[in-house]
N, C-alpha and C positions, 0 to 999 in steps of 0.2 A: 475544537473542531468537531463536529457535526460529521456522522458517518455510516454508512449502508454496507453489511455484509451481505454477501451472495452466496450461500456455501451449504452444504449436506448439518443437521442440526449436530452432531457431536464437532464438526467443523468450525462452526459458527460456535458454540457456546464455548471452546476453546480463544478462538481467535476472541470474541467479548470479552474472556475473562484478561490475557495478556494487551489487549491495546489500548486501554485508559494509561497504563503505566510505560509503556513504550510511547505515549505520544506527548505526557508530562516531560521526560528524563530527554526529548526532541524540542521540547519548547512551540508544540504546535494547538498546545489545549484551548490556546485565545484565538489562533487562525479561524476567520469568517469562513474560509474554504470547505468545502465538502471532498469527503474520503469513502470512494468506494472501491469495495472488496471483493471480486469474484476468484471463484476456485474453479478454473476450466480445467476439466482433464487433456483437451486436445493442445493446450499450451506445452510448446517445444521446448522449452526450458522452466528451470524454475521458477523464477516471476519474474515481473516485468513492470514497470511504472508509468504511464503514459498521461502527461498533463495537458488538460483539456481544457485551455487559456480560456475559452470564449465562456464557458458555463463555469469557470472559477470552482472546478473541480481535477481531482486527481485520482485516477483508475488505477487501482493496483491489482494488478492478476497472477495468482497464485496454482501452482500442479497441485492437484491432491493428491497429500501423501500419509501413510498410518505412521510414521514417524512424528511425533509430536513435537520433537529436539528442532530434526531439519525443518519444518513447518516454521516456527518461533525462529527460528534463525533466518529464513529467506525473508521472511516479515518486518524482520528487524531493518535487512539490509534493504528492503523496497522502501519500507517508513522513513529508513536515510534517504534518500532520494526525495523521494516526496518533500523531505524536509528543507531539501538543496532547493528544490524548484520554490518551496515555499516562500526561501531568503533570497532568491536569486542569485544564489551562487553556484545550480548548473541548469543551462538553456538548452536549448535543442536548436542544433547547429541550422544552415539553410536546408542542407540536404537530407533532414529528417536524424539527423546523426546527434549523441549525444556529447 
């Protein structure tokens, strides 16, 4: 899987070093799809996964935070997702719901 971080550089060089091996141990390293990664500070919660069917990508947005742990951990739980939408085992309902 082919992938664009967006993020402040000790951000990114974090998040590069953990996502080759979180996306092995998800079975998404063969996915044709693109995986892109911003860190918004104005994002209300902690991430968010939002699948963008037509361009056969997937927006993962992420709070910045100096916690390294919570960071690696929200990332995990977004690259789940990512990976549900990847196998098609979760859709986005009619009404934008997941």
């Amino acid at each position: 899987m082919e992938y664009h971080i967006e993020a402040g550089a000790k951000t990114r060089r974090y998040i590069e070093a953990v996502l080759p091996s979180m996306l092995t141990q998800l079975g998404l390293t063969r996915s044709r799809k693109l995986l892109m990664i911003k860190v918004d500070q104005d994002l209300a919660e902690q991430g968010t996964t939002i699948p963008l069917t037509g361009l056969d990508t997937f927006l993962v947005v992420l709070k910045p935070t100096r916690n390294w742990i919570n960071l690696g951990v929200t990332l995990a739980h977004e690259l789940t997702h990512v990976a549900q939408f990847a196998k098609g085992t979760l859709q986005i309902a009619q009404k934008g719901n997941l």
